[in-house]
MMTF fields as JSON, N, C-alpha, C and O atoms, coordinates in Angstrom:
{
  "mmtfVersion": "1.0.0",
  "mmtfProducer": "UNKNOWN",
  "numBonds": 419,
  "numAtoms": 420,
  "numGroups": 105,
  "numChains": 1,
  "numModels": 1,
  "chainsPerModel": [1],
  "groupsPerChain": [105],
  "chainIdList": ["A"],
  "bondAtomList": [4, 2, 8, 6, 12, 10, 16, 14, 20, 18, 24, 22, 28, 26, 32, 30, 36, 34, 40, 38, 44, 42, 48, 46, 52, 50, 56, 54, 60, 58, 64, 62, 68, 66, 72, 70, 76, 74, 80, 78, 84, 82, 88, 86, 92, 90, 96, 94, 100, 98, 104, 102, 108, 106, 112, 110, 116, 114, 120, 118, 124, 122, 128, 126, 132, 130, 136, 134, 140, 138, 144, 142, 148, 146, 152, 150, 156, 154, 160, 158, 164, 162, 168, 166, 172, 170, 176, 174, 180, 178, 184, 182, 188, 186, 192, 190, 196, 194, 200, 198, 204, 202, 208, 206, 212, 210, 216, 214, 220, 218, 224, 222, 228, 226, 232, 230, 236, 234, 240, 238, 244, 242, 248, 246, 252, 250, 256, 254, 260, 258, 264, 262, 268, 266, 272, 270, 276, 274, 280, 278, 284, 282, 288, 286, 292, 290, 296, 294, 300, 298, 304, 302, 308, 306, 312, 310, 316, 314, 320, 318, 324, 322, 328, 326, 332, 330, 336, 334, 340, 338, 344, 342, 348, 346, 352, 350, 356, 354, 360, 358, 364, 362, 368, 366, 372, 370, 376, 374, 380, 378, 384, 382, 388, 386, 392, 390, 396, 394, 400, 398, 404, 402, 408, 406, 412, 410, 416, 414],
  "bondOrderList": [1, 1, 1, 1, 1, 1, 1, 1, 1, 1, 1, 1, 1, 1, 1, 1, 1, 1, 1, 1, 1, 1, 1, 1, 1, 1, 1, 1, 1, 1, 1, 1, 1, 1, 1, 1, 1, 1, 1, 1, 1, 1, 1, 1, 1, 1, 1, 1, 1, 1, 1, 1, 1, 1, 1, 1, 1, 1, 1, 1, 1, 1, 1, 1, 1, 1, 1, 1, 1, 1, 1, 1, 1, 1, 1, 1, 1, 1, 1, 1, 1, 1, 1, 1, 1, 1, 1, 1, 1, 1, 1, 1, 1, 1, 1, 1, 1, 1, 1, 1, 1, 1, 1, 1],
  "groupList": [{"groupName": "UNK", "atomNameList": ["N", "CA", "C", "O"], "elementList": ["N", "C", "C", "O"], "formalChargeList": [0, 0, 0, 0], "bondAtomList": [1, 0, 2, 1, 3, 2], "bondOrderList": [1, 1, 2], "singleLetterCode": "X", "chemCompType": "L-PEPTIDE LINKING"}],
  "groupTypeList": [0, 0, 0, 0, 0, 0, 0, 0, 0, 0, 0, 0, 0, 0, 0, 0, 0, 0, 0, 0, 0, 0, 0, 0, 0, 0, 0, 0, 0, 0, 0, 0, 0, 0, 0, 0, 0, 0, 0, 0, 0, 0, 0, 0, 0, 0, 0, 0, 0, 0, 0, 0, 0, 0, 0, 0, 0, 0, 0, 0, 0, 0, 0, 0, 0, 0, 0, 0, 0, 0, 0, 0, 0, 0, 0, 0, 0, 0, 0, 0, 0, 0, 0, 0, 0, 0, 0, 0, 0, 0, 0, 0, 0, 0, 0, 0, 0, 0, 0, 0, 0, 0, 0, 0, 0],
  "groupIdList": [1, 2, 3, 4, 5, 6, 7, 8, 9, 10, 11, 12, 13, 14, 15, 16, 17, 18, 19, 20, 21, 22, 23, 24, 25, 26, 27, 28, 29, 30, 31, 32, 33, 34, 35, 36, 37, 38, 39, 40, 41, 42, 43, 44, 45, 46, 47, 48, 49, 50, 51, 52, 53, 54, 55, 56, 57, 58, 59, 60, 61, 62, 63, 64, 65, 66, 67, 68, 69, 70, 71, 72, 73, 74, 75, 76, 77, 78, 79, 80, 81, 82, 83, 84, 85, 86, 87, 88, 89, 90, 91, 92, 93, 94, 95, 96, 97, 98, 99, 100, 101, 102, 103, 104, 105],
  "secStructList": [7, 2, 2, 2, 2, 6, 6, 2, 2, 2, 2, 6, 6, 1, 7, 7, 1, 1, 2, 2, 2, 2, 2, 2, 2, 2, 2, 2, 2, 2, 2, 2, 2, 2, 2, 6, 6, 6, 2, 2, 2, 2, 2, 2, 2, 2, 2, 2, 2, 2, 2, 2, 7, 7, 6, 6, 7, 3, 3, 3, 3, 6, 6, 6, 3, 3, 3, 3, 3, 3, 3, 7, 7, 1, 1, 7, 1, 3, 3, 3, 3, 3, 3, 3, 6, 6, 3, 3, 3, 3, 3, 3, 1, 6, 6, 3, 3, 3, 3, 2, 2, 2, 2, 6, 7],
  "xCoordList": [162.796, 162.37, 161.988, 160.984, 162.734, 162.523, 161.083, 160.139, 161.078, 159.741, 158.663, 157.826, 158.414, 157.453, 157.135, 156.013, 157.858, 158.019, 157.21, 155.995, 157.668, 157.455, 156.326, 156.166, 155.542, 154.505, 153.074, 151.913, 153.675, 153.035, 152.523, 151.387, 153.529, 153.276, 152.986, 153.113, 152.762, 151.616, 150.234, 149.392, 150.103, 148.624, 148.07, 147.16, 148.377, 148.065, 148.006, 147.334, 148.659, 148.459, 147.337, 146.618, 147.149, 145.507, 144.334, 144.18, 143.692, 142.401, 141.275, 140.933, 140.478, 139.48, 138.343, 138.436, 137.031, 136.019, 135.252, 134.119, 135.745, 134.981, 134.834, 133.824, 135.994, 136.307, 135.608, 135.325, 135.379, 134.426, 133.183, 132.707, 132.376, 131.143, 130.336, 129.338, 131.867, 131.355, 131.429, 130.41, 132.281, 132.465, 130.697, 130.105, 130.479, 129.019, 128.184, 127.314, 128.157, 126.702, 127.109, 126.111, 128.032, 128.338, 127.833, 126.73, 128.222, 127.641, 126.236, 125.631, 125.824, 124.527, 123.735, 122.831, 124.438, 123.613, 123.624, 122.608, 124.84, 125.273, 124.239, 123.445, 124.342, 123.088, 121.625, 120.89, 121.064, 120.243, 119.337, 118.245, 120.474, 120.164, 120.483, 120.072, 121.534, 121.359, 121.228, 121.593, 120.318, 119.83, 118.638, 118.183, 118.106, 116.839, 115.984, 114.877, 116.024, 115.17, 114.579, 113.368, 115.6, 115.59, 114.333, 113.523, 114.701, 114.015, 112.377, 111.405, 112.416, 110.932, 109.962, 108.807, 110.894, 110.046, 109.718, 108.587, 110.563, 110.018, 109.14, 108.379, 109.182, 107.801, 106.321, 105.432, 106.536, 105.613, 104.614, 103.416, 105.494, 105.506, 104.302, 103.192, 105.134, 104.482, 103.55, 102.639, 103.243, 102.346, 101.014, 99.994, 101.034, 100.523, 100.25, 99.155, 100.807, 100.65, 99.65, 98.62, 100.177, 99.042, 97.301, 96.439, 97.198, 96.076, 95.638, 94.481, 96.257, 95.666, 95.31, 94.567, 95.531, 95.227, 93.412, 92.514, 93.397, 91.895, 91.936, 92.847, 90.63, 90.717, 90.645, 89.635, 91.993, 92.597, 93.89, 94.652, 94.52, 95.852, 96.753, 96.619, 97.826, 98.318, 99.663, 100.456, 100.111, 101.345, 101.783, 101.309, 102.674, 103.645, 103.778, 104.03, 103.823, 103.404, 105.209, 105.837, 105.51, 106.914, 107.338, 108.484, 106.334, 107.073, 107.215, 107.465, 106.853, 107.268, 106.03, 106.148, 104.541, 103.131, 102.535, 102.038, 102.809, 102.047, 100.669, 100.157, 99.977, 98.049, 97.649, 98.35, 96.518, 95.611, 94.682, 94.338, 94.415, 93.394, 92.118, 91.319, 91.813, 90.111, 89.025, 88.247, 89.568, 88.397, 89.002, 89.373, 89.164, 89.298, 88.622, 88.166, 88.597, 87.52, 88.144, 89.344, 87.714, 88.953, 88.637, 87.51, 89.693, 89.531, 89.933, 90.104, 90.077, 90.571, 91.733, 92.011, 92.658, 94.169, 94.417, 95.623, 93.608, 93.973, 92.995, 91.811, 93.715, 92.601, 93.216, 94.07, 92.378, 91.918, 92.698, 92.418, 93.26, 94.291, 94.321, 94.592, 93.898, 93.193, 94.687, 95.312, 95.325, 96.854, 96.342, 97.164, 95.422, 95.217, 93.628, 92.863, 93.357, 92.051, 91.346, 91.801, 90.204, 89.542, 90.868, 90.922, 91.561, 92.363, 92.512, 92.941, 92.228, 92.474, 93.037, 92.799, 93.541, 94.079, 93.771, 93.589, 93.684, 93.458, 94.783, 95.372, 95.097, 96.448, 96.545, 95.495, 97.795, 97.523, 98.578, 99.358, 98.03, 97.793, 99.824, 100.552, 100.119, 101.488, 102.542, 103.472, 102.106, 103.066, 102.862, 103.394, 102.186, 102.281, 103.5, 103.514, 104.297, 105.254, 105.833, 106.29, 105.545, 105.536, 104.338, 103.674, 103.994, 103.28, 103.668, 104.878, 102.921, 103.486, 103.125, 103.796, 102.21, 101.855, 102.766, 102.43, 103.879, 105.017, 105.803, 106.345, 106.329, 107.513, 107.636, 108.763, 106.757, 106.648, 106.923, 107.163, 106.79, 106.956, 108.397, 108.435],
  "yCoordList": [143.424, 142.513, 141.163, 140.563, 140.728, 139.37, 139.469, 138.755, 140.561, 140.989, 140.838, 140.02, 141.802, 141.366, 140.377, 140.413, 139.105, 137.686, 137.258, 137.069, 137.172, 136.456, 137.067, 136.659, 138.027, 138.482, 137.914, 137.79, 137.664, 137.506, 135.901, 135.609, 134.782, 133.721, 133.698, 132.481, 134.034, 134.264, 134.457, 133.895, 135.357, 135.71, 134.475, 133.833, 134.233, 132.668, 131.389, 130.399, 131.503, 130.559, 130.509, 129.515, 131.543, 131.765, 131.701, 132.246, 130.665, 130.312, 130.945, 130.973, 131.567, 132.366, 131.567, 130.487, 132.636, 131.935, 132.042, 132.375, 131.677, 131.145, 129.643, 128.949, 129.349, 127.984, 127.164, 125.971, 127.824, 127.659, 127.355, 126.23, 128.575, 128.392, 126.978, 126.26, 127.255, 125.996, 124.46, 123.798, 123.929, 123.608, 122.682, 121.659, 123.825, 123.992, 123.767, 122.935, 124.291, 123.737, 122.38, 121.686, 121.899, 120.314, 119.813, 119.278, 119.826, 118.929, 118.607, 117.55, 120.077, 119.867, 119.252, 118.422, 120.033, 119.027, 117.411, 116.715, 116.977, 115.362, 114.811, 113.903, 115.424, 115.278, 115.278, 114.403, 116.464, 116.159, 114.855, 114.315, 114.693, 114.018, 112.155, 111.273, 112.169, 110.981, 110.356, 109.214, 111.654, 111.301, 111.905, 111.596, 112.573, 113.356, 113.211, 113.256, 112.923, 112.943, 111.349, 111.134, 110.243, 109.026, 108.641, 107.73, 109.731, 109.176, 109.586, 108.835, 110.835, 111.233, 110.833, 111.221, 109.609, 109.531, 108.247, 107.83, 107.349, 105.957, 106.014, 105.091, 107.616, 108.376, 108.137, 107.788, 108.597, 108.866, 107.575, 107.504, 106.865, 105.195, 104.476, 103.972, 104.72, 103.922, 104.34, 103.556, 106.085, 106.415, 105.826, 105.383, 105.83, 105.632, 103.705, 103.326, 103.227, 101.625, 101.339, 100.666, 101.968, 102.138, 102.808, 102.425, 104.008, 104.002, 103.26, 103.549, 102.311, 101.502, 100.112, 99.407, 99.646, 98.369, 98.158, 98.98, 97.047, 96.407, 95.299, 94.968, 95.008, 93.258, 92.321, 91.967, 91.35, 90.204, 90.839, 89.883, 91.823, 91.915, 91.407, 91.887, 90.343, 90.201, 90.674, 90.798, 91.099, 92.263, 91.69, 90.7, 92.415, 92.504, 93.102, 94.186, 93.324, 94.865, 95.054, 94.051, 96.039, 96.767, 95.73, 95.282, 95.262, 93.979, 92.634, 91.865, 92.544, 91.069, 90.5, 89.34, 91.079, 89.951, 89.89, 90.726, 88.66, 88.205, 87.919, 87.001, 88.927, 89.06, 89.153, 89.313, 89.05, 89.639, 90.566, 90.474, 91.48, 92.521, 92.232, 91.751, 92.54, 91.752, 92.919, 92.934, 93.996, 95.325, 96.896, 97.433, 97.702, 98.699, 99.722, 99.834, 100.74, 102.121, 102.699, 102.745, 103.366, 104.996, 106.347, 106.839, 106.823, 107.885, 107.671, 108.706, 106.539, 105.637, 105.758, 105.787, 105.856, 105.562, 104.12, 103.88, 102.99, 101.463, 100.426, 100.588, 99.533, 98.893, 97.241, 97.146, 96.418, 95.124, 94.174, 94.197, 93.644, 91.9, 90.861, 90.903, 89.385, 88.326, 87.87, 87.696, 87.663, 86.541, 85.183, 84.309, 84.866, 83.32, 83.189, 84.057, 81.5, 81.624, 82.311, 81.885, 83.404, 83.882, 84.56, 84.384, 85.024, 85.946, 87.486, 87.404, 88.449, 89.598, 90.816, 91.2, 91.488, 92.561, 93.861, 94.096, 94.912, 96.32, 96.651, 96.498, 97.29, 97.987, 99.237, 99.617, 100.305, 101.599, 100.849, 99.905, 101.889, 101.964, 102.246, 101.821, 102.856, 103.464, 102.025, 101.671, 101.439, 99.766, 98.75, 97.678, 98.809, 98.06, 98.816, 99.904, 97.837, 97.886, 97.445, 98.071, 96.01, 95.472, 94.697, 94.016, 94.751, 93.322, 92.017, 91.794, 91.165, 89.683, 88.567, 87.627, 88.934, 88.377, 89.122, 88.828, 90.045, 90.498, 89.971, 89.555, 89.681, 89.073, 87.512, 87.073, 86.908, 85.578, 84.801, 83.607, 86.002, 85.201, 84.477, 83.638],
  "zCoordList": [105.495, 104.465, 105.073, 104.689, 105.95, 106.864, 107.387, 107.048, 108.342, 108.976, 108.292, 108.672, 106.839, 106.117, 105.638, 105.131, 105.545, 104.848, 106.474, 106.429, 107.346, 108.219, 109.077, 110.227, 108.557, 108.869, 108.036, 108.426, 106.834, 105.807, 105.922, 105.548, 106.517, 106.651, 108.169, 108.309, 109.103, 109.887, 109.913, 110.613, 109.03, 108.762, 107.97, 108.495, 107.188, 106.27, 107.13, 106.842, 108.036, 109.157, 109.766, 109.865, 110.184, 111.713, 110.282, 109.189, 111.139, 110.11, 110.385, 111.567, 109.43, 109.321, 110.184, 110.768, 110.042, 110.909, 110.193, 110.54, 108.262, 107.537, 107.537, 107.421, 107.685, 107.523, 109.037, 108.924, 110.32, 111.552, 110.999, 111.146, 110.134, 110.077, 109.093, 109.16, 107.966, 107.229, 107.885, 107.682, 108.493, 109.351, 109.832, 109.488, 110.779, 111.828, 110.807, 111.064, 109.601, 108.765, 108.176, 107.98, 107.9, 107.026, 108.46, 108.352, 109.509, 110.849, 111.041, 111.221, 110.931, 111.047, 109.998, 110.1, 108.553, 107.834, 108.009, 107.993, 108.165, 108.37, 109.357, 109.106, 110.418, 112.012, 111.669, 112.126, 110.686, 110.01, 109.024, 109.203, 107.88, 107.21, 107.134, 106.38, 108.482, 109.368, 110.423, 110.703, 111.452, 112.344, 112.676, 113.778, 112.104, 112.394, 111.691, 112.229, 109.889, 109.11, 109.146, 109.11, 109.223, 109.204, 110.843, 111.015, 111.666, 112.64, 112.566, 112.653, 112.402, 111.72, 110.981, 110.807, 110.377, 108.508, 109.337, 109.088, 110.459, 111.166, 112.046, 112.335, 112.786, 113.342, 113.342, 114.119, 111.737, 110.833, 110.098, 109.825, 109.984, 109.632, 110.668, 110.492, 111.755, 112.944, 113.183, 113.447, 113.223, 113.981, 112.689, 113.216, 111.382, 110.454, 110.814, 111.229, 110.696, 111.315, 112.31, 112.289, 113.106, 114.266, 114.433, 115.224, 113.293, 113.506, 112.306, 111.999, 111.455, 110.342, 111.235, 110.553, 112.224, 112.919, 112.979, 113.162, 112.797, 111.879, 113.378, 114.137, 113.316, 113.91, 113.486, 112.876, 113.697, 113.103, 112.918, 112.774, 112.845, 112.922, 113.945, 115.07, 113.721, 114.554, 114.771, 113.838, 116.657, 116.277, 117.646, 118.203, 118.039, 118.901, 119.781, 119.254, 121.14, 121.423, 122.624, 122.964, 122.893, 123.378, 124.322, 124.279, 125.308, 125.725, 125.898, 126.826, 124.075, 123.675, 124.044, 124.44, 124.04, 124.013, 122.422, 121.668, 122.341, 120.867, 120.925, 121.564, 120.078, 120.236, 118.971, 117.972, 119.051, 117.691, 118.601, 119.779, 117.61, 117.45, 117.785, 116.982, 119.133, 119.037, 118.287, 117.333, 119.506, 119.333, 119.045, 120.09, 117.863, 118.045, 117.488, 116.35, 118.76, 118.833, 118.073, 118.342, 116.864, 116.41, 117.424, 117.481, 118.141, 118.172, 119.778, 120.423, 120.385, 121.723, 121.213, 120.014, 122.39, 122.759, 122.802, 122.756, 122.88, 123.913, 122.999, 122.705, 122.722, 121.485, 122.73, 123.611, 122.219, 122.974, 122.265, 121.067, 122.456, 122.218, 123.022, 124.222, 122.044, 122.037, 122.395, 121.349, 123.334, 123.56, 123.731, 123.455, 124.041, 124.39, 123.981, 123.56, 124.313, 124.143, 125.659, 126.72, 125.688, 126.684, 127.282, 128.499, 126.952, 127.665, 126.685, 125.534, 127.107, 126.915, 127.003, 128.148, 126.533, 127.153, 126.707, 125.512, 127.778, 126.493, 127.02, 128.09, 125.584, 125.737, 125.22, 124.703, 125.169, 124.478, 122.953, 122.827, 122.071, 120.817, 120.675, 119.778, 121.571, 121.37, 121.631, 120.906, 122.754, 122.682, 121.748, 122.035, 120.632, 119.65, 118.504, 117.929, 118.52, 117.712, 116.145, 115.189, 116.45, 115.122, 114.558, 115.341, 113.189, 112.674, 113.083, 113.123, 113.376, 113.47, 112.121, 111.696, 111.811, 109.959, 109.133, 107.986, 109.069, 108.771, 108.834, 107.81, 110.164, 111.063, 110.421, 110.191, 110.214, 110.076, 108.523, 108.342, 107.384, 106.56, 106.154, 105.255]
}
């Protein structure tokens, strides 16, 4: 009678590998829906920002040069920024980061 009692609260002890699997999907969903979707949708954003750049936009580019927009080709990787007077730069389309007529108000 002992045996069966104490067999019985053993088995109730060792946890299923239901309770594993659910587990593995709440994670992933969590990993998902706050780190993967959030990063995609800012992806998406930017990459959208970037091919909307006009000339006269002024932006920012990855390491900290403040320009305006002189010249851009569609369909070019590297659009042209006015930093000074007679100074120029072409740059790629991917190191522009932020608006600076954004940044400023």
């Amino acid at each position: 009678m002992i045996n069966l009692l104490q067999a019985d609260a053993a088995a109730a002890q060792q946890p299923g590998m239901g309770g594993f699997w659910i587990m593995m999907l709440l994670m992933i969903a969590v990993m998902y829906f706050f780190m993967w979707r959030p990063e995609s949708k800012r992806r998406k954003e930017m990459a959208k920002f970037r091919e909307g750049l006009k000339k006269g936009d002024k932006i920012i580019t990855a390491g900290g040069i403040y320009g305006t927009v002189k010249e851009v080709k569609q369909g070019e990787p590297t659009i042209l920024i006015e930093v000074d007077s007679n100074v120029t730069l072409r740059i790629d389309k991917n190191m522009v980061v932020a608006d600076n007529s954004q940044l400023q108000k």
